[in-house]
C-alpha positions as CSV (number, residue, x, y, z in Angstrom):
1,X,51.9,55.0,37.4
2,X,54.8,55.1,39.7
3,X,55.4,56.7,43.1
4,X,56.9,60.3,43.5
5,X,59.3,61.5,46.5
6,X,58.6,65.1,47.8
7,X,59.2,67.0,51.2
8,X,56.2,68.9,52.2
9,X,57.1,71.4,54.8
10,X,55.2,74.1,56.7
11,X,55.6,77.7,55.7
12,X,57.5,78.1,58.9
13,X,59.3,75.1,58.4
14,X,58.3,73.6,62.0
15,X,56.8,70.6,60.3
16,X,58.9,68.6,57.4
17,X,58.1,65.3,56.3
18,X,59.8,62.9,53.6
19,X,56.3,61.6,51.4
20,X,56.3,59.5,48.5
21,X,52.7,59.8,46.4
22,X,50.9,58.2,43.7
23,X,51.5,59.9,40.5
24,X,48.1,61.4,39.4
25,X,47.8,62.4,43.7
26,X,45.7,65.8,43.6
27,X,47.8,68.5,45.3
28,X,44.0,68.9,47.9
29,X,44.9,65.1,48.4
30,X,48.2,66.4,49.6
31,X,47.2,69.3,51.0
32,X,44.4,68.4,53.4
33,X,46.6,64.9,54.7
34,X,49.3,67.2,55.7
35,X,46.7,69.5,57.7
36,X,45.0,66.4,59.4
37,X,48.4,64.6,60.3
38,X,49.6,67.6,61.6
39,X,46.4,68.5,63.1
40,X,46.4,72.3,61.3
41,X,44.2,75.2,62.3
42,X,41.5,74.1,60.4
43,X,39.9,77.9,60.2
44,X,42.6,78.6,58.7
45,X,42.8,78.5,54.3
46,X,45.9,77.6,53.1
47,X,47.7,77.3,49.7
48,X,50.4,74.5,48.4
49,X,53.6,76.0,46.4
50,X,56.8,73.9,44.9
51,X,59.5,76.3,46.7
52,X,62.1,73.8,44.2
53,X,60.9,75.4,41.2
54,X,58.8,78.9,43.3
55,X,55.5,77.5,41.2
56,X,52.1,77.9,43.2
57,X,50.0,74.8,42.8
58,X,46.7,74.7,41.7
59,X,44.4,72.5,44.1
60,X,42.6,70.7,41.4
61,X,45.7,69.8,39.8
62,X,47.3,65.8,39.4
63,X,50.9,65.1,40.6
64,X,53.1,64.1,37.7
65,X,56.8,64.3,36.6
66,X,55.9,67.4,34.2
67,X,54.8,69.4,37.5
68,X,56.7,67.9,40.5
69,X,60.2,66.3,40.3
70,X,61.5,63.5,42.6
71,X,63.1,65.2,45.5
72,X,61.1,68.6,45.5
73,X,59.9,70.6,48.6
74,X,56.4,71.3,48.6
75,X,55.6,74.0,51.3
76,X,51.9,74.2,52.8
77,X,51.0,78.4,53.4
78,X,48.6,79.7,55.0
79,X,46.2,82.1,53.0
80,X,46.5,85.5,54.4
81,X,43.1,87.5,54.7
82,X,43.2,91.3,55.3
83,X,40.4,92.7,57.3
């Protein structure tokens, strides 16, 4: 398996990084590094879409080049609750 370049980004776009990932990486994986490297509100849920293609990921679901193409912006969102 070979290594695939994204850009994950906050929804807010305060936070941008340049990764590069394992192929077969879970979007969690993803998810829950970006939240402790950036040191997230971790009360809050959040929720990983590919704003290149404006497809929500599914946690559970493996990076590969059928889902993901090299150079595409994953944004981290957080999970609105209405109360």
């Amino acid at each position: 398996m070979s290594d695939i370049k994204l850009t994950i980004q906050t929804a807010d776009q305060t936070r941008k990084a340049q990764i590069s990932v394992p192929e077969g990486t879970t979007t969690s994986e993803v998810l829950q590094a970006a939240i402790d490297n950036w040191a997230l509100p971790s009360e809050t849920e959040y929720s990983i879409a590919n704003v290149s293609n404006g497809q929500a990921l599914v946690p559970t679901q493996s990076l590969s080049k059928d889902l993901v193409t090299e150079g595409d912006v994953l944004e981290i969102q957080p999970v609105l609750v209405a109360g």
